[in-house]
mmCIF file of the C-alpha atoms, coordinates in Angstrom:
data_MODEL
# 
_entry.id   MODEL 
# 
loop_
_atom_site.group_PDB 
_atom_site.id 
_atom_site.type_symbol 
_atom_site.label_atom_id 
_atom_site.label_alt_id 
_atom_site.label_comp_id 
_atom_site.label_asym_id 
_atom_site.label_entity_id 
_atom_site.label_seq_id 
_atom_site.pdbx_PDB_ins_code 
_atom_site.Cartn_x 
_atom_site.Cartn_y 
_atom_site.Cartn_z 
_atom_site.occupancy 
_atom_site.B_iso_or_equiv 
_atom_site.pdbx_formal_charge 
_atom_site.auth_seq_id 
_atom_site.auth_comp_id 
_atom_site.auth_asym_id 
_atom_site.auth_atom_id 
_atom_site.pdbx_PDB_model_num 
ATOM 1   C CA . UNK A 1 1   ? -46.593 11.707  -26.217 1.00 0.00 ? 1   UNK A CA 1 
ATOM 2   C CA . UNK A 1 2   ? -44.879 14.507  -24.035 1.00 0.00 ? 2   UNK A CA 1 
ATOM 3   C CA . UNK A 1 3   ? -43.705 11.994  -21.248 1.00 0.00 ? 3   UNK A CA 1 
ATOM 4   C CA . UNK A 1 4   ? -41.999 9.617   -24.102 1.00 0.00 ? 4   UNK A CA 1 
ATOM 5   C CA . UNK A 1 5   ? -39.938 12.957  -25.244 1.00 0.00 ? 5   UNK A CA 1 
ATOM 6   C CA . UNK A 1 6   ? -39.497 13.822  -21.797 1.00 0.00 ? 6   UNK A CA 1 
ATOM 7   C CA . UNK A 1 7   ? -37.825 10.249  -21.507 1.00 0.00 ? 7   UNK A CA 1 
ATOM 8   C CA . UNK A 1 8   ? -36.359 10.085  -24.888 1.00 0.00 ? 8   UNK A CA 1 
ATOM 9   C CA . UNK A 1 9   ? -34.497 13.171  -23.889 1.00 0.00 ? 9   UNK A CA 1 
ATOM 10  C CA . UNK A 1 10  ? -33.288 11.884  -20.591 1.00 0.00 ? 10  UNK A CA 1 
ATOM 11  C CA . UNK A 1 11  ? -31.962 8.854   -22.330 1.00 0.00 ? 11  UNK A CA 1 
ATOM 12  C CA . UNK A 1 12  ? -30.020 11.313  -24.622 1.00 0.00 ? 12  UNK A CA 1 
ATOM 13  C CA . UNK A 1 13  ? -28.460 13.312  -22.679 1.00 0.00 ? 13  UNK A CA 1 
ATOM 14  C CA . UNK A 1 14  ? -27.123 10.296  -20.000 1.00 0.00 ? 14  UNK A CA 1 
ATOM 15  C CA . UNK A 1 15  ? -25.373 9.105   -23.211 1.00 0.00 ? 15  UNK A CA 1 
ATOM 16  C CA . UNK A 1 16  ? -24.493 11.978  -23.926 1.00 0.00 ? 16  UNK A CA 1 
ATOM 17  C CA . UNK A 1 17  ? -22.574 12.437  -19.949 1.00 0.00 ? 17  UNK A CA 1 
ATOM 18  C CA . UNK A 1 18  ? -21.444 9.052   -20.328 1.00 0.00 ? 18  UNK A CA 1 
ATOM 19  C CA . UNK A 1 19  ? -19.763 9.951   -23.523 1.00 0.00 ? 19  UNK A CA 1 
ATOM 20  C CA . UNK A 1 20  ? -18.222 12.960  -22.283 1.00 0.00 ? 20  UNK A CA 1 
ATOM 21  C CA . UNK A 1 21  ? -16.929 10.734  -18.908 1.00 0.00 ? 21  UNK A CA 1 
ATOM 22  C CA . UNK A 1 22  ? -15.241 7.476   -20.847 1.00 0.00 ? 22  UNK A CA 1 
ATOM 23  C CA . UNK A 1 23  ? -13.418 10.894  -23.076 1.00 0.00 ? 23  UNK A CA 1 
ATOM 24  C CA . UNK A 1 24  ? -12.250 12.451  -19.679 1.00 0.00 ? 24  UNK A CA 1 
ATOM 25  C CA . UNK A 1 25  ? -11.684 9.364   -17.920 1.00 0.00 ? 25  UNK A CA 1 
ATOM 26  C CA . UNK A 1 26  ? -9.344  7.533   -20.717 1.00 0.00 ? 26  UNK A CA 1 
ATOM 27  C CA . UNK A 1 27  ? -8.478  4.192   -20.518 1.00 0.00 ? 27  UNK A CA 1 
ATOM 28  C CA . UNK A 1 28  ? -8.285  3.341   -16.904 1.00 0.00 ? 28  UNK A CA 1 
ATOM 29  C CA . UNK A 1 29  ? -4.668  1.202   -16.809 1.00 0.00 ? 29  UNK A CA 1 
ATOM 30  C CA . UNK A 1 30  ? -4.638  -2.291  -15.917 1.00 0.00 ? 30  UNK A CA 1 
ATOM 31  C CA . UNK A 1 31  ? -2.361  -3.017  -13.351 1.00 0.00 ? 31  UNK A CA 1 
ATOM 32  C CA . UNK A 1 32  ? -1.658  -7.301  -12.243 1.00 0.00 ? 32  UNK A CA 1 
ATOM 33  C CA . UNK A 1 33  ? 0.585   -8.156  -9.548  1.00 0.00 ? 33  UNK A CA 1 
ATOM 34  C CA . UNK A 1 34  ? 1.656   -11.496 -9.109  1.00 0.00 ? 34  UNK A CA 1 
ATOM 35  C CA . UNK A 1 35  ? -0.310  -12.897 -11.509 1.00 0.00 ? 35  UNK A CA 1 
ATOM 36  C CA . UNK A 1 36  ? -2.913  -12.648 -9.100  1.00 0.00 ? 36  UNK A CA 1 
ATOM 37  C CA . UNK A 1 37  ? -4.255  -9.187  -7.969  1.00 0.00 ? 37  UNK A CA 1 
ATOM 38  C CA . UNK A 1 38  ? -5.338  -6.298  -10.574 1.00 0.00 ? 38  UNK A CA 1 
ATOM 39  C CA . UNK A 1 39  ? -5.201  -3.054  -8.869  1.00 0.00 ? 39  UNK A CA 1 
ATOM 40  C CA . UNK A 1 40  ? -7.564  -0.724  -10.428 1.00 0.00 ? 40  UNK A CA 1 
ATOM 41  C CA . UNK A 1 41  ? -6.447  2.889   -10.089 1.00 0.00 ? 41  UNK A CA 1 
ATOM 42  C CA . UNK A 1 42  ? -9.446  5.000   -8.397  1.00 0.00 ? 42  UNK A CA 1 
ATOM 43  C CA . UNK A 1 43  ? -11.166 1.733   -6.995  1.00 0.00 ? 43  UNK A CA 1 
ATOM 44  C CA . UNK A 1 44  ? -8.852  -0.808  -5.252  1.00 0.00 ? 44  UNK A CA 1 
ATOM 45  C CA . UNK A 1 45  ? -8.338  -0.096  -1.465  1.00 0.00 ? 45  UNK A CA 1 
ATOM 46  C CA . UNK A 1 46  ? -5.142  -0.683  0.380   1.00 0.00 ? 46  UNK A CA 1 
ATOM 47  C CA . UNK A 1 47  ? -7.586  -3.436  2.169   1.00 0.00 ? 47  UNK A CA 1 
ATOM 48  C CA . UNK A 1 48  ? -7.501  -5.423  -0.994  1.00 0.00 ? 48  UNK A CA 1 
ATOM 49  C CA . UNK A 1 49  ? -3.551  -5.411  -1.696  1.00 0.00 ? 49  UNK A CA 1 
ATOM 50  C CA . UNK A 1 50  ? -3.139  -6.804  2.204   1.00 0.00 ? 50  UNK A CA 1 
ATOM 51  C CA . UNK A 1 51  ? -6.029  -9.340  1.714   1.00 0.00 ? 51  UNK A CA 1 
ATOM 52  C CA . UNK A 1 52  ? -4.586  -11.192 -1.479  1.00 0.00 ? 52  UNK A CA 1 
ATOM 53  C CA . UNK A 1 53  ? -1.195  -11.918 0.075   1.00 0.00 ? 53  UNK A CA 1 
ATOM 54  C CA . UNK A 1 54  ? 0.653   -9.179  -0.144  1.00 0.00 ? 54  UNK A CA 1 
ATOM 55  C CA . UNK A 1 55  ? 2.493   -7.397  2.956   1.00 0.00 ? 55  UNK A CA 1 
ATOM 56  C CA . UNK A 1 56  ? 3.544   -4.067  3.453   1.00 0.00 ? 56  UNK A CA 1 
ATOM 57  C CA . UNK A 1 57  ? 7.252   -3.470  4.016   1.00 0.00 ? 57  UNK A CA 1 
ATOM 58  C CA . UNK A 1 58  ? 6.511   -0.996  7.002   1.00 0.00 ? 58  UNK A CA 1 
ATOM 59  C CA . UNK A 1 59  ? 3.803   -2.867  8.589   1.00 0.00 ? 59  UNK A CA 1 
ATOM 60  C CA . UNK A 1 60  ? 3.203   -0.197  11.407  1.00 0.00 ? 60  UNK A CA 1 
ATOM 61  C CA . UNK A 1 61  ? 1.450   1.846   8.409   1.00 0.00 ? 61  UNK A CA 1 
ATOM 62  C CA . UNK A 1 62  ? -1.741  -0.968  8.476   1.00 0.00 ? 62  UNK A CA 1 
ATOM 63  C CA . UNK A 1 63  ? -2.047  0.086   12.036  1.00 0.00 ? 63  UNK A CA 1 
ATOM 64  C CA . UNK A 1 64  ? -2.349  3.698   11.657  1.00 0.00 ? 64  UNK A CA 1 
ATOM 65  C CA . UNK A 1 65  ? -5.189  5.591   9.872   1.00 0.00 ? 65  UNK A CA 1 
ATOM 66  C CA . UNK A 1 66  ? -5.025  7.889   7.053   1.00 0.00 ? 66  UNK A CA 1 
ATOM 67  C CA . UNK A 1 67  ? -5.769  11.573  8.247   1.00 0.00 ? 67  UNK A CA 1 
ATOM 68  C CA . UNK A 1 68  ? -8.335  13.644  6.200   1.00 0.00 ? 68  UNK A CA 1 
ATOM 69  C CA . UNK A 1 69  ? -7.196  14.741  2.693   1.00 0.00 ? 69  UNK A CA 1 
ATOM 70  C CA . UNK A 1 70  ? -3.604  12.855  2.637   1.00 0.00 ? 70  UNK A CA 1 
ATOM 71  C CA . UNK A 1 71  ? -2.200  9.603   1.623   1.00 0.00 ? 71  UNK A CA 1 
ATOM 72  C CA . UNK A 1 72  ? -0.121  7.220   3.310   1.00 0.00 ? 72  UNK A CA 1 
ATOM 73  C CA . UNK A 1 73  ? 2.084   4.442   0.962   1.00 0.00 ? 73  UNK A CA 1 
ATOM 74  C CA . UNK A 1 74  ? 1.599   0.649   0.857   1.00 0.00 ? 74  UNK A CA 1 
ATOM 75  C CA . UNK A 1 75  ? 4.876   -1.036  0.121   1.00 0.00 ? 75  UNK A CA 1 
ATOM 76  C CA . UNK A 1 76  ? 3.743   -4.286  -1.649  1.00 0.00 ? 76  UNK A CA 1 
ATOM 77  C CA . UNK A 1 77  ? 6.365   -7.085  -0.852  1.00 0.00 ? 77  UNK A CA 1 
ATOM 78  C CA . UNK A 1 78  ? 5.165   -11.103 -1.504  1.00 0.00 ? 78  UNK A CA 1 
ATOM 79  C CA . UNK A 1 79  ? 7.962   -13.250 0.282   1.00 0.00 ? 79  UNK A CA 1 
ATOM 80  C CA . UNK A 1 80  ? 11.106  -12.134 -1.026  1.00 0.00 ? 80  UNK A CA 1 
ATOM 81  C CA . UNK A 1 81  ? 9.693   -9.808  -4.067  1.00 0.00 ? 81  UNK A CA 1 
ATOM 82  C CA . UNK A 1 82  ? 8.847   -6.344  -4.034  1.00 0.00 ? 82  UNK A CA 1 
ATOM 83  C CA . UNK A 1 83  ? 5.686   -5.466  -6.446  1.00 0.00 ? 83  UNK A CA 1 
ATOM 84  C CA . UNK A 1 84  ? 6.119   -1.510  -6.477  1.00 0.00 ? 84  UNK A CA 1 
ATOM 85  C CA . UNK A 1 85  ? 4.623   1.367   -3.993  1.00 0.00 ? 85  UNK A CA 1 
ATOM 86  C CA . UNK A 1 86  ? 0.840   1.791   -4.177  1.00 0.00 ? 86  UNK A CA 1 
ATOM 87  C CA . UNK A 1 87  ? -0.461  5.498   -2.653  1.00 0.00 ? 87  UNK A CA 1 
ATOM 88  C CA . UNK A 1 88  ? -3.626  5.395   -0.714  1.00 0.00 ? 88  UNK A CA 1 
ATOM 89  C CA . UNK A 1 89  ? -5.937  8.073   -0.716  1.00 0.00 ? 89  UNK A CA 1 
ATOM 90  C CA . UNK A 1 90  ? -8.266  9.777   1.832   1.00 0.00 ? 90  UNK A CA 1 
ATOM 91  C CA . UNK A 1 91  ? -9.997  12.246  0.276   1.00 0.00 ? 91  UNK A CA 1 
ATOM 92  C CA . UNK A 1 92  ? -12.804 12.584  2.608   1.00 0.00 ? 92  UNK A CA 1 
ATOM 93  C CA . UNK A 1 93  ? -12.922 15.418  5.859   1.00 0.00 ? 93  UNK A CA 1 
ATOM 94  C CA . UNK A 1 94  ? -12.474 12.757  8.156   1.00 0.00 ? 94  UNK A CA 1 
ATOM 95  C CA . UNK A 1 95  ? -9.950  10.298  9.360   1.00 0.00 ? 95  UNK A CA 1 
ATOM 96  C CA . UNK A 1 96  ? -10.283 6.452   8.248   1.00 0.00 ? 96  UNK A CA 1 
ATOM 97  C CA . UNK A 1 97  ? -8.308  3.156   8.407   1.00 0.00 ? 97  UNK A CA 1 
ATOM 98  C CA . UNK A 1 98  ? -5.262  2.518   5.804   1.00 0.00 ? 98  UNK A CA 1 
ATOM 99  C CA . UNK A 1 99  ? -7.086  -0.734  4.808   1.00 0.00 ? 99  UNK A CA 1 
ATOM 100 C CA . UNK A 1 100 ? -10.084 1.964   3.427   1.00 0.00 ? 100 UNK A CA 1 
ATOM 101 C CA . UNK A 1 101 ? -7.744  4.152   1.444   1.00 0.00 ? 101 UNK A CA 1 
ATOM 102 C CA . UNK A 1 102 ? -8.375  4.132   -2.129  1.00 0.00 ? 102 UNK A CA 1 
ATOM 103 C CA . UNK A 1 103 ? -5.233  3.440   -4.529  1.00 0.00 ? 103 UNK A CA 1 
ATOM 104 C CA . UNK A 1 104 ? -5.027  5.953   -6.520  1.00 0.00 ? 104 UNK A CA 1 
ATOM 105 C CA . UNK A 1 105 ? -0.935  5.821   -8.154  1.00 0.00 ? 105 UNK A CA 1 
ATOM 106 C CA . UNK A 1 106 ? 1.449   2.465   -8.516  1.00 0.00 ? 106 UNK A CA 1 
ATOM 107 C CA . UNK A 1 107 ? 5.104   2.912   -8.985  1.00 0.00 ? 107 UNK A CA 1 
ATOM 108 C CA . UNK A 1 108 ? 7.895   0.576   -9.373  1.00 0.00 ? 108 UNK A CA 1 
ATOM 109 C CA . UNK A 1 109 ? 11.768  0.879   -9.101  1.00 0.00 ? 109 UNK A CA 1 
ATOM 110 C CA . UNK A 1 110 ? 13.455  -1.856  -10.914 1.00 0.00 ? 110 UNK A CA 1 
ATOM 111 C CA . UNK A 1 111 ? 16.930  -0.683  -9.941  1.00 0.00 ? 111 UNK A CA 1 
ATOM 112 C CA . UNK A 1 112 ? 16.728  -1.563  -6.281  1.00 0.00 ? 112 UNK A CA 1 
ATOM 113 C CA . UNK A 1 113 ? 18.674  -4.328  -4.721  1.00 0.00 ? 113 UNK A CA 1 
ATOM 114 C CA . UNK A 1 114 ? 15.241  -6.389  -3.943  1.00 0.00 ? 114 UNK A CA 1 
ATOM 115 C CA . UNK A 1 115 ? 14.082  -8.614  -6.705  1.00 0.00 ? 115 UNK A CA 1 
ATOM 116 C CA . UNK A 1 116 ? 10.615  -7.005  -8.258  1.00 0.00 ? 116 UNK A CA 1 
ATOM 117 C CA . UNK A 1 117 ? 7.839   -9.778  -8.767  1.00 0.00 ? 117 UNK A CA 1 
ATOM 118 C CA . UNK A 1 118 ? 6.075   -9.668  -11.859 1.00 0.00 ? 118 UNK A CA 1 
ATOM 119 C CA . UNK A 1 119 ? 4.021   -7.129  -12.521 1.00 0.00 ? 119 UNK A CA 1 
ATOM 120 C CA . UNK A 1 120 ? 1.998   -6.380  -15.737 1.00 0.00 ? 120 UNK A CA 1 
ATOM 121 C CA . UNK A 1 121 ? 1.172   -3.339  -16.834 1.00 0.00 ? 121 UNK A CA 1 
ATOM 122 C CA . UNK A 1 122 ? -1.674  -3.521  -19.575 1.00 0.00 ? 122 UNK A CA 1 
ATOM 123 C CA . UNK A 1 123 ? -0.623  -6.873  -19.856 1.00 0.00 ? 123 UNK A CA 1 
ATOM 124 C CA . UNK A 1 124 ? 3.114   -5.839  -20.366 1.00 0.00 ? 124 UNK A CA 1 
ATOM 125 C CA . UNK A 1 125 ? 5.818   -6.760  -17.630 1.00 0.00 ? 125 UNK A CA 1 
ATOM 126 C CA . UNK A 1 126 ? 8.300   -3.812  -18.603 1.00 0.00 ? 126 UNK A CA 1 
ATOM 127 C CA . UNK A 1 127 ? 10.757  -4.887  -16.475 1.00 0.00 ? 127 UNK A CA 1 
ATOM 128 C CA . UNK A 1 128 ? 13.894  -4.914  -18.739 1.00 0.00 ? 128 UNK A CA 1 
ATOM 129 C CA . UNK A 1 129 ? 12.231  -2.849  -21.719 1.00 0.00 ? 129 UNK A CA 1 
ATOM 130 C CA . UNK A 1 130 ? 14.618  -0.239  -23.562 1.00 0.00 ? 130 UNK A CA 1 
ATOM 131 C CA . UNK A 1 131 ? 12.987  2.887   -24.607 1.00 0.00 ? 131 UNK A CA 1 
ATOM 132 C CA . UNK A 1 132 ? 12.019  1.996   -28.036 1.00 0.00 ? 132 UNK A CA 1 
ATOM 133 C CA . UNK A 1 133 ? 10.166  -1.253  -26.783 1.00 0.00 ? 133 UNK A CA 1 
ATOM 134 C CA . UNK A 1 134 ? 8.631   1.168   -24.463 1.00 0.00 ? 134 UNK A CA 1 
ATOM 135 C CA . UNK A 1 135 ? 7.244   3.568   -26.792 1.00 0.00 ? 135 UNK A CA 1 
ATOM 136 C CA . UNK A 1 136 ? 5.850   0.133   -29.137 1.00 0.00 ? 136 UNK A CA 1 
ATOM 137 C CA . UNK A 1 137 ? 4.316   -1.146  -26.161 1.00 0.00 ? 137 UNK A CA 1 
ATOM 138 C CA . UNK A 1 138 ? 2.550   2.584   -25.302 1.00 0.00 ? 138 UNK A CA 1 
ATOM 139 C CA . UNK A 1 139 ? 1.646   3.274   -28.549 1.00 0.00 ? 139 UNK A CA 1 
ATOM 140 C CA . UNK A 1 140 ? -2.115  3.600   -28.400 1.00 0.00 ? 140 UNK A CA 1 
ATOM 141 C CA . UNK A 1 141 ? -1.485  6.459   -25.872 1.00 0.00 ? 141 UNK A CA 1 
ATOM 142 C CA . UNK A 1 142 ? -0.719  9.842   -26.323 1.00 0.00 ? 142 UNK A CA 1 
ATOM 143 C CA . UNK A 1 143 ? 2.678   11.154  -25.535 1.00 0.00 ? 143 UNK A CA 1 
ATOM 144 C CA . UNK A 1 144 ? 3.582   14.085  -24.025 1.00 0.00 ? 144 UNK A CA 1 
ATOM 145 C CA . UNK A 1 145 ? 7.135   14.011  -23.100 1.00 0.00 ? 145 UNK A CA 1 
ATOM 146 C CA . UNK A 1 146 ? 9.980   12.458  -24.298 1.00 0.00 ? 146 UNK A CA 1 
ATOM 147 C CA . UNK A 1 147 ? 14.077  13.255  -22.877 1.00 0.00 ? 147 UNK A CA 1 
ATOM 148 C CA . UNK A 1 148 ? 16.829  11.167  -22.079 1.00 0.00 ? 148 UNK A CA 1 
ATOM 149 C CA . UNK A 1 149 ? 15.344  10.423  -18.553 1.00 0.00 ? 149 UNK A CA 1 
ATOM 150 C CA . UNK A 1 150 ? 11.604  10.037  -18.982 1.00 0.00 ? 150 UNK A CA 1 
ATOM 151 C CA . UNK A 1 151 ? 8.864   8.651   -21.555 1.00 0.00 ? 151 UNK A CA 1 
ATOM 152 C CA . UNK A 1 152 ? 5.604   10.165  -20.661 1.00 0.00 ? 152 UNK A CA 1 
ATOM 153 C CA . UNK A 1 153 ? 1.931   8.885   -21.774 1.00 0.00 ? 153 UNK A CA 1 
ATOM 154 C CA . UNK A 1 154 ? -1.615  10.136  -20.906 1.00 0.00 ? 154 UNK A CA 1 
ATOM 155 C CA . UNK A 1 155 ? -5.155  8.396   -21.823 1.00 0.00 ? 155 UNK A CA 1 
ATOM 156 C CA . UNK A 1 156 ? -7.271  11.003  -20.868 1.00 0.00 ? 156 UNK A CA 1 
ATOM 157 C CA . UNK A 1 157 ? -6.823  11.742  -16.822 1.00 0.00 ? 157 UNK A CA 1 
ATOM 158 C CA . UNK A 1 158 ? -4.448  8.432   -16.535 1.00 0.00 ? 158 UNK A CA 1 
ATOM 159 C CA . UNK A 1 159 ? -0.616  9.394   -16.627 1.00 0.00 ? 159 UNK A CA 1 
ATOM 160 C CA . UNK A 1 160 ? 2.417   7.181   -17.062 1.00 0.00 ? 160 UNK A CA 1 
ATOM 161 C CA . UNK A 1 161 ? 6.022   8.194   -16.573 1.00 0.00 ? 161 UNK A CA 1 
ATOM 162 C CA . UNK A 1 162 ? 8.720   5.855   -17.298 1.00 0.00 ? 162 UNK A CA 1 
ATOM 163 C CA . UNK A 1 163 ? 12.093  6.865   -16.140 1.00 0.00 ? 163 UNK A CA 1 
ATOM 164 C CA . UNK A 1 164 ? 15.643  5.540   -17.245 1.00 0.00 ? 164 UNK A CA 1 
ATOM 165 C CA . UNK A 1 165 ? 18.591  5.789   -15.461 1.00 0.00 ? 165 UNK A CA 1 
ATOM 166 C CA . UNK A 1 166 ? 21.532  8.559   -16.549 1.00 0.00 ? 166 UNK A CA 1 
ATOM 167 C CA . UNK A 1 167 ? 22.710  7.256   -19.860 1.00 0.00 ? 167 UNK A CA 1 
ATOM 168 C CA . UNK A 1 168 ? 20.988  4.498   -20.216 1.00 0.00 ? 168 UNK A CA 1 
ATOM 169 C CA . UNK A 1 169 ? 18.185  3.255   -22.508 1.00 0.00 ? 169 UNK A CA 1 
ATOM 170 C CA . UNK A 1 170 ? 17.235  0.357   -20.466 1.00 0.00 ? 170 UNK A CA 1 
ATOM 171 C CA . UNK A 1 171 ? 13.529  1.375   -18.106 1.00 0.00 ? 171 UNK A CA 1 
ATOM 172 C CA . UNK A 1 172 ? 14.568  1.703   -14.787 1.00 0.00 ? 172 UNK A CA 1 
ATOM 173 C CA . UNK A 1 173 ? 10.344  2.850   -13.078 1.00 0.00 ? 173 UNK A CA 1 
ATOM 174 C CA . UNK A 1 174 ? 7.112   3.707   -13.436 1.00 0.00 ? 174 UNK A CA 1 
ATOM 175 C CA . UNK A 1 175 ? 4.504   5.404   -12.045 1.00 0.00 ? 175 UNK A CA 1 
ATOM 176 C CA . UNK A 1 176 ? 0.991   5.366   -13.155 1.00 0.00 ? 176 UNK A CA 1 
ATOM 177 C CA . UNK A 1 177 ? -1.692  8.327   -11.515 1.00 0.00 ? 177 UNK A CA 1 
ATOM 178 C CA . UNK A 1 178 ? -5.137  8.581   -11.994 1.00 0.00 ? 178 UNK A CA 1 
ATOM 179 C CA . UNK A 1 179 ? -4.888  12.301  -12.354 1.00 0.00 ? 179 UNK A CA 1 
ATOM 180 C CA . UNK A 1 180 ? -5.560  12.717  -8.286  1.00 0.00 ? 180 UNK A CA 1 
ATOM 181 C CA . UNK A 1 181 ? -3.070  15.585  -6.783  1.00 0.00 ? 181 UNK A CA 1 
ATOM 182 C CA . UNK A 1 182 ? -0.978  14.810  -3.868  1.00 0.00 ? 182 UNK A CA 1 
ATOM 183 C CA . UNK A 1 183 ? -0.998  18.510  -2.653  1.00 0.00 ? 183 UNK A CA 1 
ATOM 184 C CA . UNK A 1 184 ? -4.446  18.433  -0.709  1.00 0.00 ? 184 UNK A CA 1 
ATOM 185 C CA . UNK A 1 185 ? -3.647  20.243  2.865   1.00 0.00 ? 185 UNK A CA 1 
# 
């Protein structure tokens, strides 16, 4: 009888923790380039982005490593189309490869001169959207900030920032974080 309590109560409280992680965690956002690629904030490795297609603009980065506790960028280009800036993480006390950095933020400038590729964003391609269509799209999420140049969400660690340019009410980025700081050293 005592070791079926002793399990019934380790049952408990692991739902209990995995309550209490899927509240701090929030919705983890679903990011699709090309149609082709979902980069999962936290879990997709710069490895992944170079092995479905994609290039990086500065190529000499894939070469290097990424030192202990800093990031390095991954410009995503596909041919002629640019599908945003993805940071990779090392967050370990050693040095490792760029391919084994972990993704942790996505961001996306769609007033550049290069054409941007599709890229969906919770299934949305919000390339074009005005504010309004913005804040209909977001609507599930909570917002925390809201002036002429940014819209800003947050689903529990998972932030979104969507900027416009100076008077205008058409989205000009994004960036999406998964709550990791870029101010390690």
């Amino acid at each position: 009888m005592k070791m079926k309590k002793g399990i019934l109560a380790v049952v408990v409280c692991m739902f209990m923790l995995n309550l209490c992680g899927c509240a701090v965690g929030g919705k983890a956002p679903s990011i699709t380039l090309d149609g082709s690629l979902e980069v999962k904030l936290g879990q997709t490795k710069a490895g992944e982005v170079l092995d479905a297609g994609f290039t990086n603009l500065y190529s000499h980065i894939n070469e290097g490593g990424i030192d202990s506790m800093t990031w390095e960028t991954l410009y995503a280009v596909k041919g002629e189309e640019r599908f945003g800036d993805l940071q990779a993480a090392n967050k370990s006390g050693r040095s490792i490869e760029f391919k084994d950095g972990v993704i942790f933020e996505f961001s996306v400038n769609y007033d550049g001169e290069e054409a941007v590729g599709e890229i969906l964003i919770n299934g949305v391609d919000f390339q074009g959207y005005t504010r309004d269509q913005v804040k209909e799209a977001m609507a599930e999420f909570e917002e925390t900030l809201d002036t002429d140049k940014y819209l800003c969400f947050e689903s529990g660690r998972y932030e979104y920032t969507f900027s416009f340019g100076e008077g205008s009410d058409v989205l000009s980025g994004v960036k999406i974080n998964d709550g990791t700081e870029k101010e390690y050293n």
